[in-house]
VEXNURO-228823 format. One record per residue (C-alpha): residue in three letters; y, x, z; residue number from 1. Coordinates in steps of 0.001 Angstrom, whole numbers, always signed. Example, Ala and Ser with C-alpha at 12.3 -4.5 7.8 and 13.67 -1.06 7.14 Angstrom:
<sites>
type: ala, y: -4500, x: +12300, z: +7800, seq: 1
type: ser, y: -1060, x: +13670, z: +7140, seq: 2
</sites>
This chain:
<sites>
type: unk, y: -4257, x: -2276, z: -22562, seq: 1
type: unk, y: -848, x: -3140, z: -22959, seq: 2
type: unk, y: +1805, x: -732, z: -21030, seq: 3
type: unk, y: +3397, x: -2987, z: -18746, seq: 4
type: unk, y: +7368, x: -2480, z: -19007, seq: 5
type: unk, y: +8802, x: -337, z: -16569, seq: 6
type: unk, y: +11386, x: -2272, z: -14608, seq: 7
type: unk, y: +13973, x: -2518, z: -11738, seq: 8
type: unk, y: +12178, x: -5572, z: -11257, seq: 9
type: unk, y: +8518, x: -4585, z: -11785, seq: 10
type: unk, y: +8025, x: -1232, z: -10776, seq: 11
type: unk, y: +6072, x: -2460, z: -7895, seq: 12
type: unk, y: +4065, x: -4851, z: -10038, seq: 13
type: unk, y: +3913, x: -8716, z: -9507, seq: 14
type: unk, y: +2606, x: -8467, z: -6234, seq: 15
type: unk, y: +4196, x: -5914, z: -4512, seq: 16
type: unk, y: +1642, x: -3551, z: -5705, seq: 17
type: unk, y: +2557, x: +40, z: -7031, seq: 18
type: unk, y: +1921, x: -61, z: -11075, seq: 19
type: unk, y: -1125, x: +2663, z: -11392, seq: 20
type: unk, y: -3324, x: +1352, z: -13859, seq: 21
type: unk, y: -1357, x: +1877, z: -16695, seq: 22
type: unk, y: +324, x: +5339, z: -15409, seq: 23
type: unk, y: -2554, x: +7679, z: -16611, seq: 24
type: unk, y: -2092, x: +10387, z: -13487, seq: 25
type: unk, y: -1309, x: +7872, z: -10976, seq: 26
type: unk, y: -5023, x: +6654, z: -11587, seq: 27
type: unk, y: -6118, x: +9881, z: -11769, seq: 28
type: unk, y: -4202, x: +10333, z: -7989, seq: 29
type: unk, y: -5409, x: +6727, z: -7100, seq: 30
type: unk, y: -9000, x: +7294, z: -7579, seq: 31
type: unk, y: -9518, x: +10793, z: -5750, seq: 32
type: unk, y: -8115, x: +9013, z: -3200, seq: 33
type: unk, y: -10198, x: +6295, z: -2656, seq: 34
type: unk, y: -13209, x: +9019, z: -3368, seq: 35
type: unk, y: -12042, x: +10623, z: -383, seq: 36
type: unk, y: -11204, x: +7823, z: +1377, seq: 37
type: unk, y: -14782, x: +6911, z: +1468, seq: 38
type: unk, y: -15587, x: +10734, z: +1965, seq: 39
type: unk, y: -13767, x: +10232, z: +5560, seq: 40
type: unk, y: -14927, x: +6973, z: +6174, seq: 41
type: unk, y: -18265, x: +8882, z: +6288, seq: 42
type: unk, y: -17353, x: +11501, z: +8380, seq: 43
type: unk, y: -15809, x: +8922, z: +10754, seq: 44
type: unk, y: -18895, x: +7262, z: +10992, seq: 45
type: unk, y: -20476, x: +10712, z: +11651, seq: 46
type: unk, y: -18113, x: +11164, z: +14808, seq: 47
type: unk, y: -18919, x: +7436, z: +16162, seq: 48
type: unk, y: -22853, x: +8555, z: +16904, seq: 49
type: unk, y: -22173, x: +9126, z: +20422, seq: 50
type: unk, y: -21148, x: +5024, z: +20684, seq: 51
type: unk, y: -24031, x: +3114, z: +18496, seq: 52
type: unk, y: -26267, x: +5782, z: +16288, seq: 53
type: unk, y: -27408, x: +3470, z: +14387, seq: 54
type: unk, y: -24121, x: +1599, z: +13209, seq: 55
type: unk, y: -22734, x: +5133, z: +12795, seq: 56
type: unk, y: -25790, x: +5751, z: +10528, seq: 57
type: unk, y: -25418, x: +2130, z: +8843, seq: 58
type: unk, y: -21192, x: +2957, z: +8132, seq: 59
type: unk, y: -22194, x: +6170, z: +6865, seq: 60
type: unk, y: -24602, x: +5162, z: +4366, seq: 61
type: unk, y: -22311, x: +2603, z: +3381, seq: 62
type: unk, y: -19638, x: +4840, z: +2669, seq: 63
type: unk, y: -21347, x: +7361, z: +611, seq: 64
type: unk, y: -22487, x: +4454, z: -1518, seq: 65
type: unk, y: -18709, x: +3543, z: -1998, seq: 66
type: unk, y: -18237, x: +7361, z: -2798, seq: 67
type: unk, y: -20939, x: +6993, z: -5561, seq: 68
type: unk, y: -19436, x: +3896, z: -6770, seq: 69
type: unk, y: -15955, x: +5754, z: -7312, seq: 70
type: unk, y: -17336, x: +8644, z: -8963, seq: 71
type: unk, y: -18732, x: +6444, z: -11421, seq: 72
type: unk, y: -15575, x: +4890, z: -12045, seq: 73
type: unk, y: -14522, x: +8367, z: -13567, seq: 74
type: unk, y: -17699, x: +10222, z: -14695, seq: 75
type: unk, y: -16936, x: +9399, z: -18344, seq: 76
type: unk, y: -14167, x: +11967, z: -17718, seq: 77
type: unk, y: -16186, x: +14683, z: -15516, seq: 78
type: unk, y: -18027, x: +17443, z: -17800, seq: 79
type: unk, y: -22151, x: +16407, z: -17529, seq: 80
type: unk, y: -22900, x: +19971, z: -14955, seq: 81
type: unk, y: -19817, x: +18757, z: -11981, seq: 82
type: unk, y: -21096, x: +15356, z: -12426, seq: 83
type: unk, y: -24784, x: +15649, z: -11525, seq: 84
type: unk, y: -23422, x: +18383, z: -9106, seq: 85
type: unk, y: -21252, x: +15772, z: -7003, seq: 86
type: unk, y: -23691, x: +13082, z: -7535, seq: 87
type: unk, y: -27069, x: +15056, z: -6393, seq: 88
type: unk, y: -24869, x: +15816, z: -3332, seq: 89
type: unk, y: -23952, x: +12197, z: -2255, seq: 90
type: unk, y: -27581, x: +11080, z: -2676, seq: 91
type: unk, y: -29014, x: +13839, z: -625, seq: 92
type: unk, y: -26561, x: +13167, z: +2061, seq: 93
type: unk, y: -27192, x: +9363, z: +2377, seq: 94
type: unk, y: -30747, x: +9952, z: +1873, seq: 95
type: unk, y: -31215, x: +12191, z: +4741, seq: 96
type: unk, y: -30722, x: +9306, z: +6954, seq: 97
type: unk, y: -32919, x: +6669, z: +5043, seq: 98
type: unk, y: -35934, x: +7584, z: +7363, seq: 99
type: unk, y: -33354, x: +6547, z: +10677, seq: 100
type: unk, y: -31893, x: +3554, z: +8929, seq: 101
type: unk, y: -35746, x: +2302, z: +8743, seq: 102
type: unk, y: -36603, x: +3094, z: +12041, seq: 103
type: unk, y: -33372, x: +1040, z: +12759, seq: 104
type: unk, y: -34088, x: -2209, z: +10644, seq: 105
type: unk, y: -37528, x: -2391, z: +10167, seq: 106
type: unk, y: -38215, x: -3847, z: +13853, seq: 107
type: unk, y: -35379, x: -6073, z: +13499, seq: 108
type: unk, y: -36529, x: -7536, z: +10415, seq: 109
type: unk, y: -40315, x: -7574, z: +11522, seq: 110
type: unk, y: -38669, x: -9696, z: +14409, seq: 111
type: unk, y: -37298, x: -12395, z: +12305, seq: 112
type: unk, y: -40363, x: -12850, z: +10131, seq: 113
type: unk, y: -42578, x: -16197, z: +10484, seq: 114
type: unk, y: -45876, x: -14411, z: +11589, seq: 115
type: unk, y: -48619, x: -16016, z: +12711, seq: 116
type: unk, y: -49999, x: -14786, z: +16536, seq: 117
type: unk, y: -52246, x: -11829, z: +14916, seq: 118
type: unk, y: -50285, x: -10762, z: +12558, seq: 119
type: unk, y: -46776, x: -10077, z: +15492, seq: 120
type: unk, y: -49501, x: -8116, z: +17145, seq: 121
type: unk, y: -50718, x: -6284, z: +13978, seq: 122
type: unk, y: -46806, x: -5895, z: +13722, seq: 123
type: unk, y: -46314, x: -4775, z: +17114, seq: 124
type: unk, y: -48505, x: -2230, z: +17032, seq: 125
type: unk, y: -46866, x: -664, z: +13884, seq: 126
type: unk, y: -43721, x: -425, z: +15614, seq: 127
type: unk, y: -45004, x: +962, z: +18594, seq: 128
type: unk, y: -46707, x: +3438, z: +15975, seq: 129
type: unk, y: -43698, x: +4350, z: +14516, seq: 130
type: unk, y: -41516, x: +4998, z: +17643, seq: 131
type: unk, y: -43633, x: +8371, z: +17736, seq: 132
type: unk, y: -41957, x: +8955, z: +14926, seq: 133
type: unk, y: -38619, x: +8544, z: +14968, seq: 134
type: unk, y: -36006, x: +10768, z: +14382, seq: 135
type: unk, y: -34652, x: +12260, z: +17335, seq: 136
type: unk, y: -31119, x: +11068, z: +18824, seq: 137
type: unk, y: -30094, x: +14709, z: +18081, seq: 138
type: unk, y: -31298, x: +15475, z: +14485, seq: 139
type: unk, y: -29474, x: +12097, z: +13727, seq: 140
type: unk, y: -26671, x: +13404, z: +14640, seq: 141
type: unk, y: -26829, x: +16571, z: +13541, seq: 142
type: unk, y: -27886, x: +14939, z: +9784, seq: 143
type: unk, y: -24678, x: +12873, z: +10468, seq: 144
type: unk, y: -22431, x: +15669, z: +10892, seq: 145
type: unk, y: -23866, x: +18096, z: +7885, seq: 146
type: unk, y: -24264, x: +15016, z: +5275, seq: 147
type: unk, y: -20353, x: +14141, z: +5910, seq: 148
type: unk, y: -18893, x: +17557, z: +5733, seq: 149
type: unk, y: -21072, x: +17911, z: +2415, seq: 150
type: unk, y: -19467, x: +14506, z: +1236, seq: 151
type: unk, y: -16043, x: +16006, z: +2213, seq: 152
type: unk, y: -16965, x: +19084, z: -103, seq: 153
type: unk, y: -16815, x: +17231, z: -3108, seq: 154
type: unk, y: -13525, x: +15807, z: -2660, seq: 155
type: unk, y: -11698, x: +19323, z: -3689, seq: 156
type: unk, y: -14771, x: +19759, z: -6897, seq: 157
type: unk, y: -14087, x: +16287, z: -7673, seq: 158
type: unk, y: -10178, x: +17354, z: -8085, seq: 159
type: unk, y: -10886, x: +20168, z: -9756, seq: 160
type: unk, y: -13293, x: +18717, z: -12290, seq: 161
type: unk, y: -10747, x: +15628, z: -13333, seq: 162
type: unk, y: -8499, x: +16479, z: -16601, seq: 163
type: unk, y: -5196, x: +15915, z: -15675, seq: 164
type: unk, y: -4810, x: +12573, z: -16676, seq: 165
type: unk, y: -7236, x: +9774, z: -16719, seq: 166
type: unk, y: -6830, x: +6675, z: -18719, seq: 167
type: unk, y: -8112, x: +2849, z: -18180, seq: 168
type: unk, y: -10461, x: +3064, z: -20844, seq: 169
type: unk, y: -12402, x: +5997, z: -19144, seq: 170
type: unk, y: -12538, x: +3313, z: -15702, seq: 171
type: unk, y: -13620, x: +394, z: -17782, seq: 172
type: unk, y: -16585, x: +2651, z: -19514, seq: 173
type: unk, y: -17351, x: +3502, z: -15969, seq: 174
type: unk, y: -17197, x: -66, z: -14551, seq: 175
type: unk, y: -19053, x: -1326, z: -18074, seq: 176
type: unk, y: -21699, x: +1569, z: -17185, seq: 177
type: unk, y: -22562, x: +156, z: -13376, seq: 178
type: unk, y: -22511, x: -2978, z: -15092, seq: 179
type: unk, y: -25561, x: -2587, z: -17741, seq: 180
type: unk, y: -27641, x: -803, z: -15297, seq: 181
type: unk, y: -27239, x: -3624, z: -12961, seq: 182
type: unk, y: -28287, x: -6312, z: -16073, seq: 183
type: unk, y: -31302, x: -4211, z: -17434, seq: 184
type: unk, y: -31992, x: -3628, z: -13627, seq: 185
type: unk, y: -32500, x: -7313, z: -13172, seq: 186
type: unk, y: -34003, x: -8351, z: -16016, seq: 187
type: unk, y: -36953, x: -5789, z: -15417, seq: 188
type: unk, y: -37237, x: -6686, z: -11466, seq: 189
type: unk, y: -38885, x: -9340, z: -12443, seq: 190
type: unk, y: -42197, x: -7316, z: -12733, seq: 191
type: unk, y: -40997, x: -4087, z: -10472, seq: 192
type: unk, y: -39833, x: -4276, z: -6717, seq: 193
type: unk, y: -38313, x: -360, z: -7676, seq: 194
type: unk, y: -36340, x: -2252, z: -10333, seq: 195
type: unk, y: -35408, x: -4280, z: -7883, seq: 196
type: unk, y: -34062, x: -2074, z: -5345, seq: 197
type: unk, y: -32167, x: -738, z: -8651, seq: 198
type: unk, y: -30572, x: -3619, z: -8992, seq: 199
type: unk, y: -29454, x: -4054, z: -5664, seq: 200
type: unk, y: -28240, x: -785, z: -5569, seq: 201
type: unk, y: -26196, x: -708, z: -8784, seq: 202
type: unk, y: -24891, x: -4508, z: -7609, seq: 203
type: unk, y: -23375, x: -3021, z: -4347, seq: 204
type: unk, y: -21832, x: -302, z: -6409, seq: 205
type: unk, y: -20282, x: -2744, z: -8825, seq: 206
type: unk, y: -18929, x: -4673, z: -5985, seq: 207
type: unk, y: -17022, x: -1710, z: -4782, seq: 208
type: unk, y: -15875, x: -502, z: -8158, seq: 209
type: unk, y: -14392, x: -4371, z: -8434, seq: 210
type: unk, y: -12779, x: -3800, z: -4861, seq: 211
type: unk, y: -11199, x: -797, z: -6211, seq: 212
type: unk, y: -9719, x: -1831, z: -9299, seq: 213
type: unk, y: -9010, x: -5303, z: -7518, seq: 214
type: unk, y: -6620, x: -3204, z: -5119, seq: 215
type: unk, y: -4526, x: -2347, z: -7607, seq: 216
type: unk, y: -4551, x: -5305, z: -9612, seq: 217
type: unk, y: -4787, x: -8798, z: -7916, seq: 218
type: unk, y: -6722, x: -11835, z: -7461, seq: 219
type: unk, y: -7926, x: -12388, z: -11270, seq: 220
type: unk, y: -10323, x: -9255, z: -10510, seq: 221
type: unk, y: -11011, x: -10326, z: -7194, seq: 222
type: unk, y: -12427, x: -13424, z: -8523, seq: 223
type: unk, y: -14794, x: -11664, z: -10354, seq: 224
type: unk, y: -15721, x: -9221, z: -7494, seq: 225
type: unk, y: -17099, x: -12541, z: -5885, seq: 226
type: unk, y: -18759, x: -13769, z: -8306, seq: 227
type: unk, y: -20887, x: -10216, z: -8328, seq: 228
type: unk, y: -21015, x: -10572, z: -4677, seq: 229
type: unk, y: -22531, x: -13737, z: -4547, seq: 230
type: unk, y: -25289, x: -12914, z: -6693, seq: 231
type: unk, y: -25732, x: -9108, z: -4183, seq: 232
type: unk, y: -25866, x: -11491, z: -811, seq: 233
type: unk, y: -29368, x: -13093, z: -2004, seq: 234
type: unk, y: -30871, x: -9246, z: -2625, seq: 235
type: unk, y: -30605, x: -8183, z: +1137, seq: 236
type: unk, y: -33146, x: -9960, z: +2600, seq: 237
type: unk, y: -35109, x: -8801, z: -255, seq: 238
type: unk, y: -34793, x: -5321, z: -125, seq: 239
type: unk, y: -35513, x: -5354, z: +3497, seq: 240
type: unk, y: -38515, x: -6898, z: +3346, seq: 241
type: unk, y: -39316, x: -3853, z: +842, seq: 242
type: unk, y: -38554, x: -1631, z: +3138, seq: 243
type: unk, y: -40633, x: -2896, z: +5520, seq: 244
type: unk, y: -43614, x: -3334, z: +3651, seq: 245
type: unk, y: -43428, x: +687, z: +2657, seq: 246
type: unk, y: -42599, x: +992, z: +6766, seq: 247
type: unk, y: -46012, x: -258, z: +7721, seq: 248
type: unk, y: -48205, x: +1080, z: +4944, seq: 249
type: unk, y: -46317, x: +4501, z: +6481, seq: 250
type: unk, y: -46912, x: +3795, z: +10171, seq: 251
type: unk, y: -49709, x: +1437, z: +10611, seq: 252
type: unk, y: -53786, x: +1693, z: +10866, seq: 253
type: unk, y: -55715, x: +831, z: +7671, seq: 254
type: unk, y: -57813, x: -1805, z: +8113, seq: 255
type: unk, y: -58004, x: -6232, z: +7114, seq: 256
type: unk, y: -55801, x: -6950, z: +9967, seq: 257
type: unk, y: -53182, x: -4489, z: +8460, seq: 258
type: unk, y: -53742, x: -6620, z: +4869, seq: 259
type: unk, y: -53128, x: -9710, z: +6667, seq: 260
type: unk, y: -49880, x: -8484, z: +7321, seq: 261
type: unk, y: -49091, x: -7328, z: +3803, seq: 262
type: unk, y: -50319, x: -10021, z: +1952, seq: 263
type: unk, y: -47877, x: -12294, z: +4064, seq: 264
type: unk, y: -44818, x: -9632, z: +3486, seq: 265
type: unk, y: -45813, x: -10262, z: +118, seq: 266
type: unk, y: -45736, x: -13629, z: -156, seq: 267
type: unk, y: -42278, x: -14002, z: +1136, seq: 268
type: unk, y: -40836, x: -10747, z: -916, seq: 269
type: unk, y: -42069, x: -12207, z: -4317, seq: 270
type: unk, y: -40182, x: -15925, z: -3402, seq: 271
type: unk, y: -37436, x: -14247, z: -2600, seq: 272
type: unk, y: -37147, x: -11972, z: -5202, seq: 273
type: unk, y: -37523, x: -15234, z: -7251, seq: 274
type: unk, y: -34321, x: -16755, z: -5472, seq: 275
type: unk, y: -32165, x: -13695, z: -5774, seq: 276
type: unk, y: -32813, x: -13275, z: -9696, seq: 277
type: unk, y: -32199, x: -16695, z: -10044, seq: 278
type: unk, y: -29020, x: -16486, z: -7888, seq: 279
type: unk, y: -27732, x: -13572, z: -9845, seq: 280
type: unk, y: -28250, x: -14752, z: -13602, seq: 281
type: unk, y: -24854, x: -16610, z: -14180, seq: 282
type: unk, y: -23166, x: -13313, z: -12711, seq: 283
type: unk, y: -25054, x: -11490, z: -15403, seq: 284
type: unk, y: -24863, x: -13175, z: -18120, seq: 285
type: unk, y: -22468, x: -11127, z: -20386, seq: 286
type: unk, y: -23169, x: -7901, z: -22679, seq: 287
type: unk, y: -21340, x: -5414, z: -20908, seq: 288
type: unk, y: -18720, x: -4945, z: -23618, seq: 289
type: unk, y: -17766, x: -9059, z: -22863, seq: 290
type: unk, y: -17872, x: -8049, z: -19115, seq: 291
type: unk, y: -15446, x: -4945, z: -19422, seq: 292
type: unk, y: -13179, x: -7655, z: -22010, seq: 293
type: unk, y: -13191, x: -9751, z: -19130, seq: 294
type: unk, y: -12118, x: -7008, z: -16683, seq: 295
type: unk, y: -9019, x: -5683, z: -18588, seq: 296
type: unk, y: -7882, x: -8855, z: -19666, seq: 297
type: unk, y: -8035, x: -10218, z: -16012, seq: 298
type: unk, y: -6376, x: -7061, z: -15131, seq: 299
type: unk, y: -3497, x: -7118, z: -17433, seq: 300
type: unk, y: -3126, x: -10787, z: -16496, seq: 301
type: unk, y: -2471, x: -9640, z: -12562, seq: 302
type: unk, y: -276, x: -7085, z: -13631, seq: 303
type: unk, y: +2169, x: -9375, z: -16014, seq: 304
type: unk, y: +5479, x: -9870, z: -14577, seq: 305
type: unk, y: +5863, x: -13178, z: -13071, seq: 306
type: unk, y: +7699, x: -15873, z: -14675, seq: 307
type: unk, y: +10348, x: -18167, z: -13616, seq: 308
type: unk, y: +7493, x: -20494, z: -12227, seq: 309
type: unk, y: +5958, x: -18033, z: -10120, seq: 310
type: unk, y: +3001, x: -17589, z: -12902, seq: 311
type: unk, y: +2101, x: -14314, z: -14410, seq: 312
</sites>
């Protein structure tokens, strides 16, 4: 990418915005902070338990996943041990509260299904199976509290592992990375509900590597941070419906009644898998080097000084 020039005029970028893609170590700066911004936002969700538990355990998951999303942003620059390090310790964190996000959604979304009069009892009866189950109010918490101080942790190793400097290419490897994972992820889903939930996964990570970078460029990448969330809206009903299907093979009785009620989870999940793959194809469609093309030329395009006309 093209320095931009370093004016009276343009320090502050077109918009307003401080320049920090094309400043090596003010990227570098820029993206440990968001990294820890999203550490906080976790242990802010942590402290909110006592209000809602389960939107505390909803924000939290949320922003670990944003954490993940920024590390892979810079891994490209992180030696392969402090990587896997920092990442193993995000994913256990947010996955020590999967079990109380299910117990959470699952009746929610076995609430909204179209079931016929046997099968909502079938389903009631899981539910009422599973509340034996559930975490309790205080290991929540206490999951809450021990996940985000471990997500805080990695904010100094994170700092410590960066070089000095960190360049736009490394990002744009990290964003074209997310990227091809998400592709392959789709392609394959159409056989493999885990390829799915890949997909989804990598999608929601791509969508808040996008918000980054859009942050300190402008609307050109927010544009395409759209287009990848319209084609991640279509995969939540999906992968809740997964999760519900693994919910009562956990928690319910074995039996034809219990089929019933699988068969028709079934049913819906593989439409709506159809629908979501063919919602996210045209946001897709490029080889990742075309999509990471894309990216910096939409991002030196936000950053070009404006013209006389008010067009950059």
């Amino acid at each position: 990418m093209e320095t931009v020039t370093e004016t009276e005029h343009d320090k502050l970028g077109p918009i307003g915005k401080p320049v920090v893609i094309d400043r090596d170590t003010e990227l570098r700066r820029a993206l440990v902070a968001e990294f820890q911004a999203a550490a906080q936002a976790a242990r802010d969700a942590a402290a909110s338990a006592d209000h809602d538990v389960d939107e505390a355990v909803h924000d939290y998951r949320k922003a670990l996943r944003r954490a993940r999303a920024v590390l892979a942003l810079v891994a490209k620059a992180l030696p392969r041990s402090e990587r896997r390090a920092v990442k193993k310790a995000l994913q256990e964190a947010r996955r020590a509260l999967g079990n109380a996000r299910d117990h959470a959604v699952a009746p929610e979304t076995l609430a909204s299904l179209p079931l016929s009069d046997e099968d909502r009892v079938i389903a009631k009866a899981v539910v009422d199976a599973a509340a034996e189950a559930m975490p309790a109010r205080h290991e929540i918490k206490q999951g809450l509290a021990e996940g985000a101080a471990r997500a805080l942790a990695q904010v100094e190793a994170l700092e410590a592992a960066l070089p000095p400097s960190l360049p736009w290419s490394t990002v744009v490897k990290g964003l074209r990375t997310t990227y091809d994972e998400a592709r392959c992820a789709r392609k394959a889903a159409k056989r493999s509900v885990r390829q799915f939930h890949r997909w989804r996964r990598r999608s929601k990570e791509l969508g808040y590597q996008l918000d980054v970078v859009g942050g300190f460029a402008g609307l050109r990448v927010a544009e395409i941070q759209k287009e990848i969330e319209g084609a991640t809206d279509p995969q939540s009903p999906v992968v809740d419906l997964i999760m519900l299907r693994d919910f009562i093979e956990t928690h319910g009785s074995r039996g034809d009644a219990l089929d019933r009620l699988t068969d028709t989870i079934d049913t819906q999940l593989e439409d709506l898998m159809k629908d979501a793959r063919r919602a996210g194809s045209q946001a897709f469609r490029k080889k990742p080097r075309k999509f990471g093309k894309r990216l910096t030329r939409a991002v030196e395009r936000d950053l070009a000084p404006a013209t006389d006309d008010g067009v950059s």
